[in-house]
TIMI-654477 format. One record per residue (C-alpha): chain; residue number from 1; x, y, z; residue in one letter. Coordinates in nm, 2 decimals. Layout:
<rs>
R cadena num east north up residuo
R A NUM X Y Z A $
...
</rs>
This chain:
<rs>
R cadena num east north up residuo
R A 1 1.27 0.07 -1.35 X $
R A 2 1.63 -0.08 -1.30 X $
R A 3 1.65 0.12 -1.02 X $
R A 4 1.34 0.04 -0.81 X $
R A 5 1.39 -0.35 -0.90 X $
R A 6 1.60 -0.38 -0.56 X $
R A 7 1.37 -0.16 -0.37 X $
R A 8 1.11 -0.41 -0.44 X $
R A 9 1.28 -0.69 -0.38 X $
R A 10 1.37 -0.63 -0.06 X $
R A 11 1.03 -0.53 0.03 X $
R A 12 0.93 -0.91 -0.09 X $
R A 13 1.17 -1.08 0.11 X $
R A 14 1.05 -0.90 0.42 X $
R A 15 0.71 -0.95 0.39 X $
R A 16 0.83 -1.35 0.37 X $
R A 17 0.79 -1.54 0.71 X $
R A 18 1.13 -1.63 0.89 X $
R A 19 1.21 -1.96 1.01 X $
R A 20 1.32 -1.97 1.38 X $
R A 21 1.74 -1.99 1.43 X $
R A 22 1.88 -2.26 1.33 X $
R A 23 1.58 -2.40 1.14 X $
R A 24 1.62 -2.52 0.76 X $
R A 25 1.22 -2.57 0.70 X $
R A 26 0.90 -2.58 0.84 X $
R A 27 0.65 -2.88 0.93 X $
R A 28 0.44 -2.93 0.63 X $
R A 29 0.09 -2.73 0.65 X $
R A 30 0.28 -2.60 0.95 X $
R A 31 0.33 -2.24 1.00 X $
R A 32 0.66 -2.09 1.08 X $
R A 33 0.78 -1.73 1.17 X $
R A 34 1.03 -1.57 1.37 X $
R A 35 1.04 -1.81 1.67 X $
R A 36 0.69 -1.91 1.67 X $
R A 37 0.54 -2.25 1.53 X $
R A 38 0.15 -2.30 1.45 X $
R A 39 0.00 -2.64 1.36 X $
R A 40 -0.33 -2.55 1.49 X $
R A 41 -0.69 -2.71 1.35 X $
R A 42 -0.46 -2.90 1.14 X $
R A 43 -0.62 -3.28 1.21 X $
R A 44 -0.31 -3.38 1.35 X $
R A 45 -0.27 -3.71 1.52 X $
R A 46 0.09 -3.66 1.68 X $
R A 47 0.33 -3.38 1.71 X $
R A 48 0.44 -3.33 1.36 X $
R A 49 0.84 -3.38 1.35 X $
R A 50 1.06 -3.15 1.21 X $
R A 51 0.98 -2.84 1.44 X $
R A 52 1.26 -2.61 1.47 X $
R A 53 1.46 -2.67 1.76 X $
R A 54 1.50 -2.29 1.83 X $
R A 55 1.12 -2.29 1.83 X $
R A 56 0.99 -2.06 2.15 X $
R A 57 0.61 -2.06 2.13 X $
R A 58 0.45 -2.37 2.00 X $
R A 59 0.06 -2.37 1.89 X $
R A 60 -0.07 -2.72 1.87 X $
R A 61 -0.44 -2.67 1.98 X $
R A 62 -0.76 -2.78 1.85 X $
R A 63 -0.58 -3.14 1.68 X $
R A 64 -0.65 -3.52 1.80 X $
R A 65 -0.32 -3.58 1.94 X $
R A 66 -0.43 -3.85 2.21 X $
R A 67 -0.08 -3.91 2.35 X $
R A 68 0.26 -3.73 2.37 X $
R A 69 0.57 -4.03 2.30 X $
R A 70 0.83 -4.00 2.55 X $
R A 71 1.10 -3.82 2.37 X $
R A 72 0.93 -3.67 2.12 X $
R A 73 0.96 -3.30 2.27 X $
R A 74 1.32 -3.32 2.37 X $
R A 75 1.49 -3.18 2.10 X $
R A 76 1.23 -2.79 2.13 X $
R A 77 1.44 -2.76 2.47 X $
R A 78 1.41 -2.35 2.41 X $
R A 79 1.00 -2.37 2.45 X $
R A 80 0.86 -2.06 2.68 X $
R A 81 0.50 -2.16 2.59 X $
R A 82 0.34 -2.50 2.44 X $
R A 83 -0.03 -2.47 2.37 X $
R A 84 -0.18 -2.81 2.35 X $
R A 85 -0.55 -2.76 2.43 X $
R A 86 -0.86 -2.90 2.29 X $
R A 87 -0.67 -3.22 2.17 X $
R A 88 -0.75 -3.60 2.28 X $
R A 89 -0.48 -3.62 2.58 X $
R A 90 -0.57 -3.90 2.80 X $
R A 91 -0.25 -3.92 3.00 X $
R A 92 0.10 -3.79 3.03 X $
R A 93 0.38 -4.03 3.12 X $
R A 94 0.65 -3.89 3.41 X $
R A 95 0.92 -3.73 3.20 X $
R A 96 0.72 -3.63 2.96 X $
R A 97 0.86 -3.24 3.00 X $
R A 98 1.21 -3.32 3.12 X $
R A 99 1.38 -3.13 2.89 X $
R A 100 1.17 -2.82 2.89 X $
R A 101 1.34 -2.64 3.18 X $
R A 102 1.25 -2.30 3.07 X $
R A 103 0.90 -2.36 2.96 X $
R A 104 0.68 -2.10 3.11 X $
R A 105 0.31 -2.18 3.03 X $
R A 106 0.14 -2.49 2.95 X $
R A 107 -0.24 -2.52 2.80 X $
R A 108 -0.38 -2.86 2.84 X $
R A 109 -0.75 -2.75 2.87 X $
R A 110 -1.01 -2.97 2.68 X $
R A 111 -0.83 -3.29 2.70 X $
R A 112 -0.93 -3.61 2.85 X $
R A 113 -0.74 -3.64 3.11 X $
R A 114 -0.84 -3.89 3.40 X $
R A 115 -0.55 -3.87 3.64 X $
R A 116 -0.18 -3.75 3.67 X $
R A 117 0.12 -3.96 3.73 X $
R A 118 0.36 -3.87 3.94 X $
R A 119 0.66 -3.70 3.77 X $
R A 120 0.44 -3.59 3.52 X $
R A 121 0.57 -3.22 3.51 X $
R A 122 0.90 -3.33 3.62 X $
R A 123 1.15 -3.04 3.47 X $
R A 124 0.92 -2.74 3.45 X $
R A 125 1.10 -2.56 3.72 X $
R A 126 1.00 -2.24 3.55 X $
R A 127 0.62 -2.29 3.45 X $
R A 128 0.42 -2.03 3.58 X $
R A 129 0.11 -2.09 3.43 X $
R A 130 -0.07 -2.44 3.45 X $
R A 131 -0.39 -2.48 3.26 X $
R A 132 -0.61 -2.84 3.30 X $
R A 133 -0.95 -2.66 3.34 X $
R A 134 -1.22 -2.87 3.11 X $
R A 135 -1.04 -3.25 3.17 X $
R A 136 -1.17 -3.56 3.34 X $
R A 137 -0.96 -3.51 3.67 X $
R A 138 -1.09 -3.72 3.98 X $
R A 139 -0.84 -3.68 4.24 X $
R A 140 -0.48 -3.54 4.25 X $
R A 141 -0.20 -3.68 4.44 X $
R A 142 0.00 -3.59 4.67 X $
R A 143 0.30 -3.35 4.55 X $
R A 144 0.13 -3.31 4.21 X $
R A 145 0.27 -2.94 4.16 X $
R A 146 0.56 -2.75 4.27 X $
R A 147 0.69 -2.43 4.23 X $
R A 148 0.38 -2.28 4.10 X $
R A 149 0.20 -1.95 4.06 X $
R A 150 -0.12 -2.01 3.85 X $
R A 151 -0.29 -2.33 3.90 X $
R A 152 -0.62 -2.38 3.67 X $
R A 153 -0.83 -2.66 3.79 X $
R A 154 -1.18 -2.55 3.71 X $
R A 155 -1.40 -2.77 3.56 X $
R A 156 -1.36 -3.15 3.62 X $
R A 157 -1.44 -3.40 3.83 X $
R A 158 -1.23 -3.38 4.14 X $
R A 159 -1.43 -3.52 4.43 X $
R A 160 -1.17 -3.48 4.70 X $
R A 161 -0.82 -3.30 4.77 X $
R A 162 -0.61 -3.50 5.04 X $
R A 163 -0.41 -3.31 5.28 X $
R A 164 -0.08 -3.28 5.12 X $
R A 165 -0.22 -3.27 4.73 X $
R A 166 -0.13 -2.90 4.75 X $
R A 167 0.19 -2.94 4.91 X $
R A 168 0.46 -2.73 4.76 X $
R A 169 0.30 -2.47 4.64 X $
R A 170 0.39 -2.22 4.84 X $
R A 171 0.43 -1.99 4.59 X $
R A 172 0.08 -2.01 4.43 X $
R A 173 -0.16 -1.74 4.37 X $
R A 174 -0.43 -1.82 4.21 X $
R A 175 -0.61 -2.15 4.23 X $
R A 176 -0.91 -2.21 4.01 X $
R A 177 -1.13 -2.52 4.16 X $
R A 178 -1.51 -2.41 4.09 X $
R A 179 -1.72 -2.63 3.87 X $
R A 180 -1.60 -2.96 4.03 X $
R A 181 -1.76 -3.24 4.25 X $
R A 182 -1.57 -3.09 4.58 X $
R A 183 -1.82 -3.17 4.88 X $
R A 184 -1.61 -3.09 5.15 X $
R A 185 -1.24 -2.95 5.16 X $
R A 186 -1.02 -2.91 5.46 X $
R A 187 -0.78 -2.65 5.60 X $
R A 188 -0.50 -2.89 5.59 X $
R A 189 -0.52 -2.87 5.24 X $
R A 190 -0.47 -2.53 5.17 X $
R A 191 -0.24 -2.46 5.48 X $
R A 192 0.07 -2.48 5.20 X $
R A 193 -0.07 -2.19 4.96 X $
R A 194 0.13 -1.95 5.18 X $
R A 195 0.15 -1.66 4.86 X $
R A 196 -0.24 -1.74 4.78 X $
R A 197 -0.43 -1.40 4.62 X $
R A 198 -0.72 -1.55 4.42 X $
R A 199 -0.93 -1.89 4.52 X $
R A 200 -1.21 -1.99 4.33 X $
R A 201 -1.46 -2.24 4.47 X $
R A 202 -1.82 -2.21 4.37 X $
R A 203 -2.04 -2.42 4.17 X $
R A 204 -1.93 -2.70 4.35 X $
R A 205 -2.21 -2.95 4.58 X $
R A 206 -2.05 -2.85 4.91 X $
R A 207 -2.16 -3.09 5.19 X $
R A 208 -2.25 -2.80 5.48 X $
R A 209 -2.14 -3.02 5.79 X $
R A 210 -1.91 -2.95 6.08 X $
R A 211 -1.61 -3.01 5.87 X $
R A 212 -1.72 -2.67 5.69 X $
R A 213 -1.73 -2.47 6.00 X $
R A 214 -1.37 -2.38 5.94 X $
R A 215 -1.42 -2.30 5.57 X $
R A 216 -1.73 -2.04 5.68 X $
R A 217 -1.54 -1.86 5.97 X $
R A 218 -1.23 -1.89 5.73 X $
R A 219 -1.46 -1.67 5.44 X $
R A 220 -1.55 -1.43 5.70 X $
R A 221 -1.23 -1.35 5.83 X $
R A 222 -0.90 -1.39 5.60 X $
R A 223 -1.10 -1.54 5.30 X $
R A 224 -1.25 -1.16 5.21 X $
R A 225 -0.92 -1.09 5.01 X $
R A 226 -0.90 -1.36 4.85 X $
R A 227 -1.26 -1.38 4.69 X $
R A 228 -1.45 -1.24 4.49 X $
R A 229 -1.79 -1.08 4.54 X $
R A 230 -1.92 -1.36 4.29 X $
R A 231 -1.70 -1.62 4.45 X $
R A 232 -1.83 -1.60 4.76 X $
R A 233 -2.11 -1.73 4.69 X $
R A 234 -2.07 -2.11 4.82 X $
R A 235 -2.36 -2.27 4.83 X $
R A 236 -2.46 -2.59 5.01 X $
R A 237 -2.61 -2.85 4.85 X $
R A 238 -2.71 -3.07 5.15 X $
R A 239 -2.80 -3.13 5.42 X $
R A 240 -3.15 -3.09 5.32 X $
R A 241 -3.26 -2.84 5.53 X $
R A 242 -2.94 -2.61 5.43 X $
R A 243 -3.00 -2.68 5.07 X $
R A 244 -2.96 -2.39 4.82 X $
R A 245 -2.79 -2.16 5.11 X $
R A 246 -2.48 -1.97 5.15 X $
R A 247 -2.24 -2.10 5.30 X $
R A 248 -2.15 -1.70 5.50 X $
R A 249 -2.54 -1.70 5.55 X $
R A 250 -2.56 -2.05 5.74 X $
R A 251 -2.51 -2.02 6.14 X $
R A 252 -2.15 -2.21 6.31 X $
R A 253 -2.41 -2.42 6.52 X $
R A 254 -2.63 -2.51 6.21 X $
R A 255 -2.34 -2.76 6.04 X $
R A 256 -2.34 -3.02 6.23 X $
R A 257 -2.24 -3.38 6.18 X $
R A 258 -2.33 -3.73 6.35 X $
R A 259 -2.04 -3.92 6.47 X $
R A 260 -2.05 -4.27 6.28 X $
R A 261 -2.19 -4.57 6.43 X $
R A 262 -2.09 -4.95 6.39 X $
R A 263 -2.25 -5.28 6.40 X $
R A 264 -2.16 -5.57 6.30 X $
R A 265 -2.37 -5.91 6.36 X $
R A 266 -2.22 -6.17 6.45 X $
R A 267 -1.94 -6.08 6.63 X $
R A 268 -1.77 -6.43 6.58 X $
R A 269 -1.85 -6.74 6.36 X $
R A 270 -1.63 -7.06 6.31 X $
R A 271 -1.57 -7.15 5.89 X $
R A 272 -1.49 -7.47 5.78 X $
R A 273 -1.17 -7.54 5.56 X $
R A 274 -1.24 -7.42 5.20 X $
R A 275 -1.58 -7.24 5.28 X $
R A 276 -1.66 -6.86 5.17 X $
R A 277 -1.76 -6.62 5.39 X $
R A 278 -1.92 -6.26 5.41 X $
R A 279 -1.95 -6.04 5.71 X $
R A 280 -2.17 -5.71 5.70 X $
R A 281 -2.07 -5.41 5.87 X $
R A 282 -2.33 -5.17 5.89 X $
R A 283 -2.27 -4.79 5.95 X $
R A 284 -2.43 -4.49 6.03 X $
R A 285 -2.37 -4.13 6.09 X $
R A 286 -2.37 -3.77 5.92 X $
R A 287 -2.19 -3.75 5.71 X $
R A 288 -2.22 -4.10 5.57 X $
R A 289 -1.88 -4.29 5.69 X $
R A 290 -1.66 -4.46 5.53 X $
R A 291 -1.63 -4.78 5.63 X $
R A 292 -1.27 -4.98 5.64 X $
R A 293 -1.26 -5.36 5.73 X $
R A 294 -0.84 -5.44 5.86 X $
R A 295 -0.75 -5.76 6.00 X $
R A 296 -0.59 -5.69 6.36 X $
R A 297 -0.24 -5.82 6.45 X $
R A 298 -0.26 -5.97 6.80 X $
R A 299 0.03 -5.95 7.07 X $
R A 300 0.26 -6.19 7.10 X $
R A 301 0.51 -6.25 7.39 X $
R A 302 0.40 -5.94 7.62 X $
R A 303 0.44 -5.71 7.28 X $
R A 304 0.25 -5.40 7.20 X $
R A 305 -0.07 -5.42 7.01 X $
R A 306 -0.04 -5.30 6.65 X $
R A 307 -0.29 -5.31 6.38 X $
R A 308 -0.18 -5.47 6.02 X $
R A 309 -0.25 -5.22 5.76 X $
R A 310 -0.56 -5.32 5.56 X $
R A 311 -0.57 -5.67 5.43 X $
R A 312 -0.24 -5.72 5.57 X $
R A 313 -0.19 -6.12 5.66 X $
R A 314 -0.48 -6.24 5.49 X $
R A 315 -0.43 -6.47 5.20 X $
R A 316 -0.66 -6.51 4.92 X $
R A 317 -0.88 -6.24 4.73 X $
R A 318 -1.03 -6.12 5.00 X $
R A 319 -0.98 -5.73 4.97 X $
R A 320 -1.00 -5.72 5.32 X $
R A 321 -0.89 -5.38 5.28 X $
R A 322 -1.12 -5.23 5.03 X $
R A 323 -1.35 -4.95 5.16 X $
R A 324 -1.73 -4.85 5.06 X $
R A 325 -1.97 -4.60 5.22 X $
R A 326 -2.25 -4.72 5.44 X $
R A 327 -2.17 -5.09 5.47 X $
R A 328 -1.91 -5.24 5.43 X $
R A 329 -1.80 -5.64 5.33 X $
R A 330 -1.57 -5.85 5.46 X $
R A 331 -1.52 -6.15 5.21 X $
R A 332 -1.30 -6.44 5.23 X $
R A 333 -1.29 -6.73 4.97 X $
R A 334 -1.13 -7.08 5.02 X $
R A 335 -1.05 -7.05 5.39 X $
R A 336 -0.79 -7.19 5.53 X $
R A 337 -0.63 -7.19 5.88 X $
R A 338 -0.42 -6.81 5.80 X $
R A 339 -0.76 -6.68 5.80 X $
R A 340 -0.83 -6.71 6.17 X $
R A 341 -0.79 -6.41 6.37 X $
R A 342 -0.91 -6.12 6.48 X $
R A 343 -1.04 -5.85 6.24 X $
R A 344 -1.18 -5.49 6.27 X $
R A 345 -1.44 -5.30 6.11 X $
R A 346 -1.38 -4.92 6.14 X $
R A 347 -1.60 -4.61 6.01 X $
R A 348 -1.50 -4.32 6.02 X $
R A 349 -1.65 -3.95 5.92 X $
R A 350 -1.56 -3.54 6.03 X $
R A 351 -1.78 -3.67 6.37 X $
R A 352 -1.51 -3.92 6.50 X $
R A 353 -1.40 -4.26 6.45 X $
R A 354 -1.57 -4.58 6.54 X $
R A 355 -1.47 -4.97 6.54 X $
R A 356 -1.60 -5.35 6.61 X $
R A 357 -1.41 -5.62 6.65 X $
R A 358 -1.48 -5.95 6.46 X $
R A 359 -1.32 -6.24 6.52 X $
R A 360 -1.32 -6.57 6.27 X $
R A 361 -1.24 -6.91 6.38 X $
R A 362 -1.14 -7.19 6.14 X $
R A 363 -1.29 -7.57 6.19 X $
R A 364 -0.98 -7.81 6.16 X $
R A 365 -1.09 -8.14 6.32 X $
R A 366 -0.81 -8.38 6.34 X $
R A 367 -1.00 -8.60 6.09 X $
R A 368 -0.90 -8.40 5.81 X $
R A 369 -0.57 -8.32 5.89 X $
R A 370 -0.47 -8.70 5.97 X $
R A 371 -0.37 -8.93 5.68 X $
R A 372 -0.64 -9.16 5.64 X $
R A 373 -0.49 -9.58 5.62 X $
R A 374 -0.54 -9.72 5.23 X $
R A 375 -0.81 -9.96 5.23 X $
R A 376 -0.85 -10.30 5.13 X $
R A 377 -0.78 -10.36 4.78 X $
R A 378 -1.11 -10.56 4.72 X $
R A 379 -1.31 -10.21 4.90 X $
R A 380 -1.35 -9.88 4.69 X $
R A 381 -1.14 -9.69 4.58 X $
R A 382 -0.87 -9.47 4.75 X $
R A 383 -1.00 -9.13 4.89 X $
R A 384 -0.76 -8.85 4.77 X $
R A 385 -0.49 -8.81 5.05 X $
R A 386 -0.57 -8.58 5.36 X $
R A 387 -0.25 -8.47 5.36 X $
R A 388 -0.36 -8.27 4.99 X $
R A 389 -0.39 -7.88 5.01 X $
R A 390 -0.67 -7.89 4.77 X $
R A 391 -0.85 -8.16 4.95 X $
R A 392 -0.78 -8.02 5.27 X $
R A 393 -0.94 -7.70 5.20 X $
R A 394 -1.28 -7.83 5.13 X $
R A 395 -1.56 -7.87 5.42 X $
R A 396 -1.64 -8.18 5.59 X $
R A 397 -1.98 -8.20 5.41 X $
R A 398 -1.79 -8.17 5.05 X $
R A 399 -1.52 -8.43 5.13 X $
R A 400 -1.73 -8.71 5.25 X $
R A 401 -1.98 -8.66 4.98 X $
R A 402 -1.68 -8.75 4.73 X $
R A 403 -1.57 -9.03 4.91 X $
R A 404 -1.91 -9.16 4.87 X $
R A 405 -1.93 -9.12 4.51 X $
R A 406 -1.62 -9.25 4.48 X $
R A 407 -1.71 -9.57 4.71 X $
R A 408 -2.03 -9.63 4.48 X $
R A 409 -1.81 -9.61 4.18 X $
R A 410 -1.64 -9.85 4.29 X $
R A 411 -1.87 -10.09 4.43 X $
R A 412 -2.10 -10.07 4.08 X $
R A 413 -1.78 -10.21 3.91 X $
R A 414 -1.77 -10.49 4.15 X $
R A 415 -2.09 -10.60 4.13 X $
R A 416 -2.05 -10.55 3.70 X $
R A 417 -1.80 -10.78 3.74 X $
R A 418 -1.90 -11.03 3.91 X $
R A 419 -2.21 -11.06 3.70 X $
R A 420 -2.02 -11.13 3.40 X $
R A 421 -1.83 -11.41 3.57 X $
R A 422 -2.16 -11.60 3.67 X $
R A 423 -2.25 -11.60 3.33 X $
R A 424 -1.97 -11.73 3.17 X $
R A 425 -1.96 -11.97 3.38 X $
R A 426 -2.31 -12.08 3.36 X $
R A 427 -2.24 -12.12 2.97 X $
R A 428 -1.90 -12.32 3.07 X $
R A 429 -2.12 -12.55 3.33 X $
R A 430 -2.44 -12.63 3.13 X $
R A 431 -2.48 -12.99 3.03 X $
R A 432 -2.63 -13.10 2.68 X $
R A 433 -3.00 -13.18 2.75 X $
R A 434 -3.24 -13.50 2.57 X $
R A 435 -3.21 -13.55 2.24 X $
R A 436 -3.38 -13.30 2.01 X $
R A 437 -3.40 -13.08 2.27 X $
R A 438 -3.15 -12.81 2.11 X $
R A 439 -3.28 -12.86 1.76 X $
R A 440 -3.47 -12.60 1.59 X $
R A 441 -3.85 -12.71 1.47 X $
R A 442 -4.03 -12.52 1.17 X $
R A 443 -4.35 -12.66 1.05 X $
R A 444 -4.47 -12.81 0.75 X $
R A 445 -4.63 -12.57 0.50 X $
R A 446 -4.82 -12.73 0.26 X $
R A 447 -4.77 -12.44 -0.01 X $
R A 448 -4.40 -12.60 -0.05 X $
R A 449 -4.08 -12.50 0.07 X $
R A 450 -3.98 -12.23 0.28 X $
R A 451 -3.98 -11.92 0.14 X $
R A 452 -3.63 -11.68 0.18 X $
R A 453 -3.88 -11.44 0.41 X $
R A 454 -3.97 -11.77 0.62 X $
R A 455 -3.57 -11.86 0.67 X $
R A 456 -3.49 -11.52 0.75 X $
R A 457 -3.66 -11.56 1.05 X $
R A 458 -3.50 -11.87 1.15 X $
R A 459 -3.18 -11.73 1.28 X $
R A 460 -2.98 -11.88 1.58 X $
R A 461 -2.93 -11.71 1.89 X $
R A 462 -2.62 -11.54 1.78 X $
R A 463 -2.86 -11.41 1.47 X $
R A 464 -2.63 -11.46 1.16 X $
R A 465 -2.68 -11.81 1.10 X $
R A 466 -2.92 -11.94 0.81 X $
R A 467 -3.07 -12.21 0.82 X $
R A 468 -3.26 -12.51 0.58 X $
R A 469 -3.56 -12.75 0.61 X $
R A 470 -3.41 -13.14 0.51 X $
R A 471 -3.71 -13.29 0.46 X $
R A 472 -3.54 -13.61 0.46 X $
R A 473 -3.57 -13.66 0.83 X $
R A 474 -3.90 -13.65 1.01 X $
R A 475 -3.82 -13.64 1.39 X $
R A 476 -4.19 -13.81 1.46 X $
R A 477 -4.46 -13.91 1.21 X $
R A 478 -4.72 -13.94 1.47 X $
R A 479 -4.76 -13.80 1.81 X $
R A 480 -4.55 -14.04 2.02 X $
R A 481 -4.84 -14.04 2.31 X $
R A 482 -5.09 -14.13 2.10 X $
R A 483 -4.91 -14.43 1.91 X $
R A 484 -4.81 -14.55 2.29 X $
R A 485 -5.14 -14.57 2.46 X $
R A 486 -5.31 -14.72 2.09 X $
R A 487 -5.50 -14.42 2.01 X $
R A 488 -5.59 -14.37 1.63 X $
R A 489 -5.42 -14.07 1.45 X $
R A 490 -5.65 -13.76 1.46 X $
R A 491 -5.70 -13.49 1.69 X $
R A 492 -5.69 -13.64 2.08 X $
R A 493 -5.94 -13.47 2.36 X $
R A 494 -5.75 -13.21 2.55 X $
R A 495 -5.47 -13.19 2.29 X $
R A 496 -5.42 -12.88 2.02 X $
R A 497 -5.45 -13.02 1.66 X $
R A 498 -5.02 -13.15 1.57 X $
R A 499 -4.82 -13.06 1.29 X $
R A 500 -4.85 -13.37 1.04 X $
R A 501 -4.45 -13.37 1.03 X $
R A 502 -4.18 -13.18 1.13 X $
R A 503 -3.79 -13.18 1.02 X $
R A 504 -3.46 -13.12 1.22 X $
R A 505 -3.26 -12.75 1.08 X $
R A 506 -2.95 -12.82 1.00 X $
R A 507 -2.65 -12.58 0.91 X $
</rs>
């Protein structure tokens, strides 16, 4: 027994996992052997610290890292091969693999990546294998990759490949681009893939126009080797009539395209200072152009003609240089003399090139530029000074509408005023009348004094005085006509029955 105690010992500590050089413990619910790390499926949200630095081959796949911290992969500067796949990636910062100089292949399929920076594989001067099949990808910018043999690009959403977004890979050998939106693609574009053995295209909605033709000659010729008998298969999705066909079946003469044509109506207007304005520029052509409006920089002095690049001199939020298919806008807001000039819509498509000139002129009567004289200081009010920016920019209409508000405003005071002086001095002016002619009269009710709901409504004109009957003081016993012309008391012919009696209010 004693003797077979080491024997199994030793076979224990073998069968235990090693921890990469260097390496003192292992990420919890991490995975750690020789020089290989796993912290796959394990819910993770970031990379777990603590990694070995010594660690070669890193499994991080299937987590819901959405974002890799600057940094955070410096110190695993001996990685060969980082799988991060199927994790919540939305973008990668430039630096982001500086320090992995000697990785070798790098799995970010599944993420959700929507674009690339540039310098976002800054280091990897050894990578060989680049995986982004299954992202978001729309475009890719120019000098993207370098120094790379395996490019995976298959499905995502890239729409269009500019000239020079392959450039530097002139060592690549197999680029993966099927199951995108790619409608067209030029020869420019792949001109740098000077080492190229495998291209993969299909199950994209090709656009089967003249800028194809090379692309179909190209399959027939030198393309051969590089494709498959499945990958041949590139098949158009319009126009129309080529619909559902292969591209190596359709005849050179059969893609054709419609040079563009332009019109824009009218081709000059005069604005007024602080209007808005929107100019059209329809288009037309196969494949549908796209459409660029550029505001034109005119020569000066005997120079050269030379076109502003889009937008260029044009104040304000116009996006004068912003581009659309079919039709394009030209909008300026709050115009102001800068705006006037010449401008040019241009459309362009694989047929050719085609522009219109517009040209804007901006209303500045000397009537809004010129400071206006301050007015009498018994007329309205001030208008706001010419010499303003703000009022300068608005239209003619808008400014003298505010003047007239303003010149009502003012003219409604006056005439307040005025009516309050009249009437104070009607109240200063007015002479005392006849005796008894300002008293207060109440009759004589034979149920006895007034009640409190009777004197309540004997207020003076202010309304809070109160006032009393003194019966004390009759003003006139009898009707003073009748006792001058001899008549008995009673009711007279032609008169309304009188009061018996009726007393002065007092205070």
């Amino acid at each position: 027994m004693a003797s077979g105690a080491p024997a199994l010992l030793l076979l224990s500590l073998l069968c235990l996992p090693s921890l990469p050089p260097g390496a003192t413990s292992c990420p919890a619910a991490c995975r750690c052997y020789s020089t290989t790390v796993e912290c796959g499926a394990l819910g993770l949200h970031v990379v777990p610290p603590g990694i070995p630095p010594g660690t070669q081959t890193l499994f991080l796949q299937d987590n819901s890292i959405e974002c890799l911290e600057l940094g955070i992969l410096a110190p695993l500067a001996a990685l060969h091969s980082l799988y991060l796949h199927n994790n919540s990636l939305r973008t990668l910062e430039p630096g982001t693999f500086r320090a992995q100089s000697r990785l070798l292949e790098l799995a970010l399929t599944g993420n959700q990546l929507r674009g690339l920076h540039l310098g976002a594989f800054t280091g990897l001067a050894q990578l060989r294998i680049l995986y982004l099949a299954g992202n978001q990808l729309m475009q890719l910018l120019d000098f993207t990759f370098l120094h790379l043999p395996e490019l995976h690009l298959q499905e995502n959403s890239i729409k269009l490949l500019e000239d020079q977004a392959l450039a530097g890979l002139s060592s690549l050998a197999l680029l993966d681009l099927s199951r995108n939106q790619l409608g067209t693609i030029s020869h420019e574009t792949l001109k740098p893939l000077a080492s190229l053995q495998v291209l993969r295209l299909t199950e994209n909605p090709w656009r089967c126009d003249c800028a194809l033709h090379w692309l179909g000659a190209w399959l027939k010729e030198a393309g051969q080797r590089l494709l498959s008998s499945r990958d041949r298969k590139i098949v158009c999705t319009e126009p129309p009539r080529l619909a559902l066909q292969s591209l190596l079946d359709v005849s050179g003469s059969s893609l054709i395209c419609i040079p563009p044509s332009v019109q824009v109506e009218p081709l000059e207007v005069t604005a007024n200072l602080g209007e808005n304005l929107r100019v059209a520029c329809q288009a037309s052509g196969y494949p549908q152009p796209l459409v660029t409006w550029r505001k034109v920089a005119e020569p000066r002095g005997g120079q050269p003609r030379a076109q502003a690049p889009p937008g260029a001199g044009v104040p304000g939020p116009g996006e004068h240089g912003a581009s659309d298919t079919g039709s394009g806008m030209l909008f300026l807001t709050n115009i102001t003399p800068a705006h006037a000039g010449k401008y040019e819509c241009e459309a362009s498509n694989a047929g050719g090139v085609a522009r219109v000139p517009f040209r804007l002129r901006v209303n500045v009567s000397q009537q809004q530029l010129q400071p206006q004289p301050p007015p009498a200081a018994a007329g309205p009010a001030p208008l706001p000074e010419a010499s303003s920016m703000a009022f300068r920019a608005l239209s003619l209409a808008t400014q003298t509408a505010i003047a007239a508000a303003i010149a009502l405003l003012a003219l409604t005071a006056l005439l307040l005023a005025a009516l309050i002086c009249r009437r104070r001095r009607r109240r200063r002016k007015k002479a005392p009348g006849p005796p008894g002619e300002g008293a207060l009269f109440a009759n004589d009710y034979s149920d006895g004094p007034c009640t409190s709901a009777q004197l309540e409504e004997l207020r003076g004109e202010r309304g809070h005085e109160m006032f009393v009957i003194d019966r004390s003081k009759p003003l006139f016993a009898e009707d003073p006509v009748r006792v001058a012309h001899g008549v008995a008391p009673g009711p007279a012919q032609g008169f309304p029955p009188q009061p018996p009696a009726a007393y002065e209010l007092h205070c």
